[in-house]
C-alpha positions as CSV (number, residue, x, y, z in Angstrom):
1,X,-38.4,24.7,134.2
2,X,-36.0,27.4,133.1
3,X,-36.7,30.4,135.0
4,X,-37.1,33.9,133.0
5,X,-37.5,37.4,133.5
6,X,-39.2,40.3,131.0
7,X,-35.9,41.1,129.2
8,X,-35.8,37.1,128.1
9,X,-39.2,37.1,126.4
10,X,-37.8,38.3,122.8
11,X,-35.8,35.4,122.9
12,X,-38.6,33.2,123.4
13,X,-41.4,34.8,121.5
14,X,-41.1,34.7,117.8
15,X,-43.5,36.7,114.7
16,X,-46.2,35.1,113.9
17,X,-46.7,32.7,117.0
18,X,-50.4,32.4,118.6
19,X,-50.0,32.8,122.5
20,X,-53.2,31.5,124.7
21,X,-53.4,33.6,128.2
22,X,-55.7,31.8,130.1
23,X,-58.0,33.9,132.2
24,X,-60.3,34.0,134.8
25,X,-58.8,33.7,138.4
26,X,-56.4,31.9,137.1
27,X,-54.3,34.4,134.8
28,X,-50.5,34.6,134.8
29,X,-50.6,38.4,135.6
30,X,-46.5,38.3,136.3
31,X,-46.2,37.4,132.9
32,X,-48.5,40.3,131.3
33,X,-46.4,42.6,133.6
34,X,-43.8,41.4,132.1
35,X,-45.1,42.2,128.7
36,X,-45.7,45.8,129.6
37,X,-41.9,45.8,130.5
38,X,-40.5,44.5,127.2
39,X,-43.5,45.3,124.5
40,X,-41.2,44.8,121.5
41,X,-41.7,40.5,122.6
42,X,-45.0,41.0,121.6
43,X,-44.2,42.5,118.1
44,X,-46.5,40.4,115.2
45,X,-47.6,37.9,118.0
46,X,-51.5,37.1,118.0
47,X,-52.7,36.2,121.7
48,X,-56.0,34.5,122.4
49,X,-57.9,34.5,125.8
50,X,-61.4,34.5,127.2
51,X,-61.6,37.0,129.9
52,X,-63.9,37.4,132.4
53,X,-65.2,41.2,132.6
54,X,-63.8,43.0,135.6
55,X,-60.9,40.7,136.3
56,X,-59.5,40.3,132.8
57,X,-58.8,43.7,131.9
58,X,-55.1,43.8,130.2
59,X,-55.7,44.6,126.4
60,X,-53.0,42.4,124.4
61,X,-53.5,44.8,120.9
62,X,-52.2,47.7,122.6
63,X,-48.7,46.3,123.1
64,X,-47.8,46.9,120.0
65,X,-48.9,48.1,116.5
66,X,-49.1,44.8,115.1
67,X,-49.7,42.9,118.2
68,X,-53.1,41.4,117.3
69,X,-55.6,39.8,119.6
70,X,-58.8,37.2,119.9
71,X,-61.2,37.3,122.2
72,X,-64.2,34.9,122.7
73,X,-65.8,37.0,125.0
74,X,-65.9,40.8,124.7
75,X,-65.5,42.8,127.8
76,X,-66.1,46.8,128.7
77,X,-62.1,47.0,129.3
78,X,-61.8,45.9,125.3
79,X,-64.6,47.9,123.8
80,X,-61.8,50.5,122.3
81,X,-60.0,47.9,121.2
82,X,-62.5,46.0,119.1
83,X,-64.2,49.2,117.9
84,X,-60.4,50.5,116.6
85,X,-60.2,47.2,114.5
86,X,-57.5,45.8,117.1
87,X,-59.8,43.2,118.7
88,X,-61.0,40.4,117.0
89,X,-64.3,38.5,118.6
90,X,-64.2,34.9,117.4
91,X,-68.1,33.7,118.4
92,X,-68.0,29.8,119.9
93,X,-69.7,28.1,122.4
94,X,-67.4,27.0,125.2
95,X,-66.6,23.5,123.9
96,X,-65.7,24.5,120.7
97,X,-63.5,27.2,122.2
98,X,-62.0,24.3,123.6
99,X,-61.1,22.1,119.7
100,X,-60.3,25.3,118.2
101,X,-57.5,25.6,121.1
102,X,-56.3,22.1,120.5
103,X,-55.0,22.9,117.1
104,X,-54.1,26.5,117.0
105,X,-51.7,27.3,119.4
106,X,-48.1,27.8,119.9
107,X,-47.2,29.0,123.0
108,X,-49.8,28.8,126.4
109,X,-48.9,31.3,129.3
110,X,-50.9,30.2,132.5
111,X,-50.5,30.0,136.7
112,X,-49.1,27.1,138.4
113,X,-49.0,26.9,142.6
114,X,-48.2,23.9,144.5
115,X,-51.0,22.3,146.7
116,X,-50.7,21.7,150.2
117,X,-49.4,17.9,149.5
118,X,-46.6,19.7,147.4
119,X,-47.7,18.9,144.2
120,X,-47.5,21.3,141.2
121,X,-51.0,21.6,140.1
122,X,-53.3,24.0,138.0
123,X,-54.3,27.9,139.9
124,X,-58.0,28.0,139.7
125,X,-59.1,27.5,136.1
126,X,-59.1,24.1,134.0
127,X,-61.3,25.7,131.4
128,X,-59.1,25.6,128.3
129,X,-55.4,24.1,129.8
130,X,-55.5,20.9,128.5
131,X,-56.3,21.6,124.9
132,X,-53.4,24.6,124.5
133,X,-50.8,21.9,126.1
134,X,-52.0,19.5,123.6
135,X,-50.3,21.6,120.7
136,X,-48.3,24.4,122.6
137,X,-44.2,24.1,121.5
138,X,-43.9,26.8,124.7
139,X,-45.6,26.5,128.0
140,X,-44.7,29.4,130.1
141,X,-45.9,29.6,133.4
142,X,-46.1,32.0,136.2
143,X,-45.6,29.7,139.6
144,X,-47.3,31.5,142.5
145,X,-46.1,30.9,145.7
146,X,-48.4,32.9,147.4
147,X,-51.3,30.6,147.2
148,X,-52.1,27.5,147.6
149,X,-53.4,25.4,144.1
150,X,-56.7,23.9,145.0
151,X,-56.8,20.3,145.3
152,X,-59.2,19.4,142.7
153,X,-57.4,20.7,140.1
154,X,-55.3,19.0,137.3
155,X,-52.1,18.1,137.9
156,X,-49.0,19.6,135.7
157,X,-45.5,18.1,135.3
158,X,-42.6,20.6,135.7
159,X,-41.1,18.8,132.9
160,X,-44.4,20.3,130.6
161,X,-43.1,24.0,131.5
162,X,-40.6,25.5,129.2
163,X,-40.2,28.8,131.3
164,X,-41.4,30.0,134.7
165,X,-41.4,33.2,136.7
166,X,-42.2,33.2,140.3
167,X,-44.2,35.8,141.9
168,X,-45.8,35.5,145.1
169,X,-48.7,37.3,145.1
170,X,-53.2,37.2,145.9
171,X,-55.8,35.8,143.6
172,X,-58.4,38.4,142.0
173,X,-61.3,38.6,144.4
174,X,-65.0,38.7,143.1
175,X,-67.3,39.8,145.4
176,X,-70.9,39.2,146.2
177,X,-73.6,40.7,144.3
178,X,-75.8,42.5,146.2
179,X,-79.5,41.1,146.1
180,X,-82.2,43.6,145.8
181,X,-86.0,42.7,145.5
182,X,-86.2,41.9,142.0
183,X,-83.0,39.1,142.0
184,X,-84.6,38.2,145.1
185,X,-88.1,37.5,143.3
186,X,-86.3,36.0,140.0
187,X,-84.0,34.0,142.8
188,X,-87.5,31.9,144.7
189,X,-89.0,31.4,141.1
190,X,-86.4,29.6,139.6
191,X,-85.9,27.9,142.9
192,X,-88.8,26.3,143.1
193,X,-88.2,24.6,140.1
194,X,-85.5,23.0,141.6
195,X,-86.6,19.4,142.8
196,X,-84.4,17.3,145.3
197,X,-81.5,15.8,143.9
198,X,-81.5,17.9,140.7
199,X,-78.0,18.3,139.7
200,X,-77.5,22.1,138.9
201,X,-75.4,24.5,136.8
202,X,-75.6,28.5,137.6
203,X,-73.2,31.5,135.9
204,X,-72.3,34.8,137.4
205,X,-74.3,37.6,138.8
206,X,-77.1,38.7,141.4
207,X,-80.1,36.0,140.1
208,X,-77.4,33.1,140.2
209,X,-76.7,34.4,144.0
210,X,-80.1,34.6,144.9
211,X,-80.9,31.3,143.4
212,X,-78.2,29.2,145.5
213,X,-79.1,31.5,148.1
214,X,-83.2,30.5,147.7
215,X,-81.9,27.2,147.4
216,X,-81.1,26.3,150.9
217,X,-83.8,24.4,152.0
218,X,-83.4,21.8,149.5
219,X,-81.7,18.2,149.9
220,X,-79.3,16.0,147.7
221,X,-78.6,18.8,145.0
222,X,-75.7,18.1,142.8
223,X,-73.3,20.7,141.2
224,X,-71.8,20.2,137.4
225,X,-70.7,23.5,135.7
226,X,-68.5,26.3,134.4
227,X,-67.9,27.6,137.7
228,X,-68.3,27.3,141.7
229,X,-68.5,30.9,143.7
230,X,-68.7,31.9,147.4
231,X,-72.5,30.8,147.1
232,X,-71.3,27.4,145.6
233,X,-69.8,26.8,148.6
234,X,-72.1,27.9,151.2
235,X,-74.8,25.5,149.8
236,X,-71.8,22.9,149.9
237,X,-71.2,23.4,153.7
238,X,-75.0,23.4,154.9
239,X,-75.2,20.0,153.2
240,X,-77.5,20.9,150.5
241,X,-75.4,20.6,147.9
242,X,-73.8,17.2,148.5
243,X,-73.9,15.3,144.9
244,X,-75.1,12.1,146.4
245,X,-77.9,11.6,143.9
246,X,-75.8,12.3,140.8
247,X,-75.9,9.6,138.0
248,X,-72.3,10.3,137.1
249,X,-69.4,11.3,139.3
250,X,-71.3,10.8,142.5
251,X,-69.9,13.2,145.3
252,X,-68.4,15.1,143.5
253,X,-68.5,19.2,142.4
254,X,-67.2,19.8,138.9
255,X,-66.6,22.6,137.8
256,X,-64.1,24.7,135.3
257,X,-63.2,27.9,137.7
258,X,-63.2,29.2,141.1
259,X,-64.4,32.8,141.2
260,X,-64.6,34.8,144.4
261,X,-63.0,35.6,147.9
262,X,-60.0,34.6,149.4
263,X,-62.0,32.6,151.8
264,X,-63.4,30.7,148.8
265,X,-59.6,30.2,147.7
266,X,-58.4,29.0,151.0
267,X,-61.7,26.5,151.0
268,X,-61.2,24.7,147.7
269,X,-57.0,24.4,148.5
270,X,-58.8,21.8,151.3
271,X,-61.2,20.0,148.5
272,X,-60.8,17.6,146.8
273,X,-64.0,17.1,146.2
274,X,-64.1,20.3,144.2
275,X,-63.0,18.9,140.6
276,X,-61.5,21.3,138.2
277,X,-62.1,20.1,134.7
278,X,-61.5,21.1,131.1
279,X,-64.5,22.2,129.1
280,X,-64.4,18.8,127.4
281,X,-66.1,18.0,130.5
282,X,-67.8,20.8,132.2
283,X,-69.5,21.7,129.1
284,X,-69.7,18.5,126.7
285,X,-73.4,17.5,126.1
286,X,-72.6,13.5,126.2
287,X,-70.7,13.9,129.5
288,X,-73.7,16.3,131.0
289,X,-76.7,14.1,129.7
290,X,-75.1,11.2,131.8
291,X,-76.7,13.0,134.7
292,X,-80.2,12.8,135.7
293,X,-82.2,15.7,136.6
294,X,-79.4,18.1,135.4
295,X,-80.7,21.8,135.2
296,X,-79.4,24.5,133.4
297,X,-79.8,27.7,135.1
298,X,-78.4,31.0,132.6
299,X,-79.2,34.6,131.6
300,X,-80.2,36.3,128.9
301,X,-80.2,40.3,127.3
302,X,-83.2,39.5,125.9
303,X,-86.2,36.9,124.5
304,X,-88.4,36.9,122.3
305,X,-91.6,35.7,121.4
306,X,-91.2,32.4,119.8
307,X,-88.3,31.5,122.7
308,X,-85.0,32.5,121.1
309,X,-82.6,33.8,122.9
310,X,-80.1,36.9,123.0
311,X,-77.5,36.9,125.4
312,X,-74.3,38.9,124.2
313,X,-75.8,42.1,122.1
314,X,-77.1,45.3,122.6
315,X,-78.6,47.4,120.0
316,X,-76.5,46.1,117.2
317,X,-73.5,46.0,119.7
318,X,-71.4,42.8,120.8
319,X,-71.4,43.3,124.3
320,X,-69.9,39.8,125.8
321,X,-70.0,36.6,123.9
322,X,-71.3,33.3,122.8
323,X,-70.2,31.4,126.1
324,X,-71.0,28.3,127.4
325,X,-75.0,28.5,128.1
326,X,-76.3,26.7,125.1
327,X,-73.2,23.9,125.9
328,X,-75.0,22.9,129.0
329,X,-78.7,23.8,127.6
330,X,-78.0,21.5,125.1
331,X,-76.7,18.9,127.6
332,X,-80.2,19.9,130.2
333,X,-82.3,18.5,127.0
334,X,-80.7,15.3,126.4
335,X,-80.5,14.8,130.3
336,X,-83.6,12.5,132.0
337,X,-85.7,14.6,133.6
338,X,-83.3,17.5,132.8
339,X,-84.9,21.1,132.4
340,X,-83.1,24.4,130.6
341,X,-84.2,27.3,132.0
342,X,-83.6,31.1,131.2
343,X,-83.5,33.8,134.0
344,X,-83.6,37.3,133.7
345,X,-85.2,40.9,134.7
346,X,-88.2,41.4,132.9
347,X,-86.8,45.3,131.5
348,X,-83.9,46.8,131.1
349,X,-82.4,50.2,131.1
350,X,-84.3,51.2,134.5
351,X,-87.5,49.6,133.3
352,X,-87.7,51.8,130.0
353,X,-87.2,48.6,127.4
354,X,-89.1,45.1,127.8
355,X,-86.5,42.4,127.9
356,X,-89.5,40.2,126.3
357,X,-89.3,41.3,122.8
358,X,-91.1,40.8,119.7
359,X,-87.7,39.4,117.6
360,X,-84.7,39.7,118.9
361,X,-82.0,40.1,116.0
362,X,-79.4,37.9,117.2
363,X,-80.1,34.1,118.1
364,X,-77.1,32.5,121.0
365,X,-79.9,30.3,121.6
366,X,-82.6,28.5,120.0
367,X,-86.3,28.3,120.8
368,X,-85.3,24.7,120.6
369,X,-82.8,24.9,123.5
370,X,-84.9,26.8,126.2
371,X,-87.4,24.9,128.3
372,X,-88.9,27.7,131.0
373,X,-88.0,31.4,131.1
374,X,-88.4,33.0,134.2
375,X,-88.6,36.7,135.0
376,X,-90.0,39.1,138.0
377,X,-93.5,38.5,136.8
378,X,-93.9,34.8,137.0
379,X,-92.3,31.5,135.2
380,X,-93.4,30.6,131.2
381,X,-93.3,27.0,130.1
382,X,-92.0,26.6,127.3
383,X,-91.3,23.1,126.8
384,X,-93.7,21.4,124.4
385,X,-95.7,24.3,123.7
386,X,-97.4,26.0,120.4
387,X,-96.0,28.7,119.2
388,X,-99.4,30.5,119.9
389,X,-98.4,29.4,123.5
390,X,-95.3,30.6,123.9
391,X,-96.5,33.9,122.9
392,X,-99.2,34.1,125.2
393,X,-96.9,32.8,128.3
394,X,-93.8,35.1,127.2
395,X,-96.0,38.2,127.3
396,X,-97.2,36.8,131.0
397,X,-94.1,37.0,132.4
398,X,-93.5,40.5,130.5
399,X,-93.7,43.4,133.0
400,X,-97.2,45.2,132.6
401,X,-96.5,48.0,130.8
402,X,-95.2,46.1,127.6
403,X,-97.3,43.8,127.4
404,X,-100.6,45.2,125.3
405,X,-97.8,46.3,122.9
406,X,-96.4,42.9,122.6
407,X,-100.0,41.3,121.9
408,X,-100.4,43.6,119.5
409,X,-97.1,43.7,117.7
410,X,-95.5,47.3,118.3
């Protein structure tokens, strides 16, 4: 490992490369100041991440005027961006974010830290890693001694880093949705769907919290996902969430990321029990149909009618991305005894628009890939249903003031 600073980067950085940042809690923040210090580096590159919104926030187009950049998830923070014609949004699920990495990069800029055992391992995100060292000529790598790497994550060589700077500095913090009545409500009904020894995957936000949090009284639950929170770990600690009935990887809590408080940090540098693993694992359908009773738990902007699925625009406007829902939907349905299941608020925009709609223009997930949907109003099974059924169960778990408007088709 050569060590750098800002004014060497147009030395290493040549026209035309294709830089992957990873992101998450787990992005090399030194080396985007750095950036900012020496723009001209950046001159005709093309960088590639998938940020997080809210903790991903640094937009790569604006370094310079032809400084181009991909993003597989679109974030407020790169709204001006994308709308200017700066920002690309390249639409994949999760595991093919992951091929498309393993062929189409040239230089990979992440965080390194040194676990308590003083190996040089991973900060906390595996998601995409592997696959940009697979092709990268340049690994650069920001080596944080202010933390400690968690234990479950993968290992790296220092002879795979090209370049290092060393900064010494916190992790990003997410904090804690707060639950009101309604997450609450959505929280206990998909909850008690939730059987003993179910091995479950959850995403970010306030039904996700209330769901571990509703979740406490079961026994044996397993955890195989994208990511492990402050809610994660709570479940973890009483006991609940143990993984001793999983069919594959027994005992074990796999997951891509760690997102949340410095507490959470300090927890999984102690774990190693909490795996960190590539999305060729945390989201590939053969891997996840291995385990039994594995239930997909994700969020939606909207669904309509006949099942399908909206969960990244808004009124003709891309307002996240693809992700990795239909990745472990996918994997729920080939899983025995598996269930996918769909949680959201039954209205939007402060209960002026039903989130049940009559056709929703954009499709992330089929009719084929959703099991239950669950809202405010109650639970809709889907699986194995008529389409006259689904209907009739969809507008059931619409709230009340949409629903003779649905029947009728206004």
């Amino acid at each position: 490992m050569k060590t750098i600073a800002a004014n060497d980067l147009p030395g290493i950085l040549r026209r035309g490369q294709r830089v992957f940042v990873v992101g998450s809690s787990n992005e090399p923040v030194t080396l985007l100041d750095a950036l900012t210090e020496c723009p001209e580096a950046a001159r005709g590159l093309t960088f590639l991440q998938f940020p997080l919104p809210g903790m991903n926030t640094f937009d790569f187009s604006n370094l310079t005027d032809d400084t181009r950049f991909g993003t597989f998830f679109l974030t407020p923070d790169l709204r001006e961006g994308f709308e200017a014609g700066r920002i690309d949004f390249l639409p994949m699920h999760m595991r093919n974010v992951f091929e498309f990495l393993r062929s189409d990069v040239d230089v990979l800029m992440v965080q390194v830290a040194y676990d308590k055992t003083g190996q040089l391992r991973l900060g906390p995100n595996a998601d995409f890693t592997s696959a940009a060292l697979e092709t990268a000529d340049i690994v650069m790598a920001e080596l944080n001694r202010g933390i400690q790497a968690p234990l479950g994550a993968p290992r790296i060589a220092e002879t795979a880093i090209d370049y290092v700077m060393e900064s010494e500095r916190p992790l990003p913090n997410m904090a804690a949705p707060t639950l009101d009545d309604v997450s609450t409500t959505i929280g206990a009904n998909v909850a008690s769907l939730i059987r003993d020894g179910d091995c479950i995957q959850t995403g970010i936000g306030s039904i996700p919290a209330a769901t571990l949090k509703a979740l406490e009284d079961k026994n044996d639950l397993g955890m195989h996902g994208g990511l492990i929170d402050d809610g994660g770990r709570a479940l973890i600690e009483r006991g609940v969430l143990n993984g001793r009935a999983k069919s594959y990887l027994p005992e074990q809590h796999v997951t891509g990321m760690v997102l949340g408080t410095d507490a959470l940090y300090e927890w999984v540098a102690e774990r190693a029990d909490v795996v960190l693993a590539g999305a060729n694992v945390t989201h590939e359908t053969r891997m996840i149909s291995r385990l039994d009773n594995f239930v997909s738990i994700n969020s939606a902007v909207e669904v309509d009618l006949d099942g399908q699925v909206n969960a990244e625009v808004i009124a003709g406007r891309q307002i996240s991305g693809t992700g990795g829902a239909v990745d472990f939907m996918r994997g729920a349905r080939m899983s025995r005894g598996g269930r996918s299941i769909v949680a959201m608020t039954a209205t939007a925009r402060r209960g002026q628009q039903s989130r049940i709609v009559e056709r929703t223009p954009v499709v992330t997930a089929l009719r084929t890939d959703v099991d239950v949907v669950v809202t405010e109003f109650g639970i809709a099974e889907l699986a194995g249903t008529t389409l006259a059924e689904r209907r009739e169960r969809l507008i059931g778990i619409a709230h009340p003031d949409f629903r003779d408007a649905l029947r009728s088709g206004n």
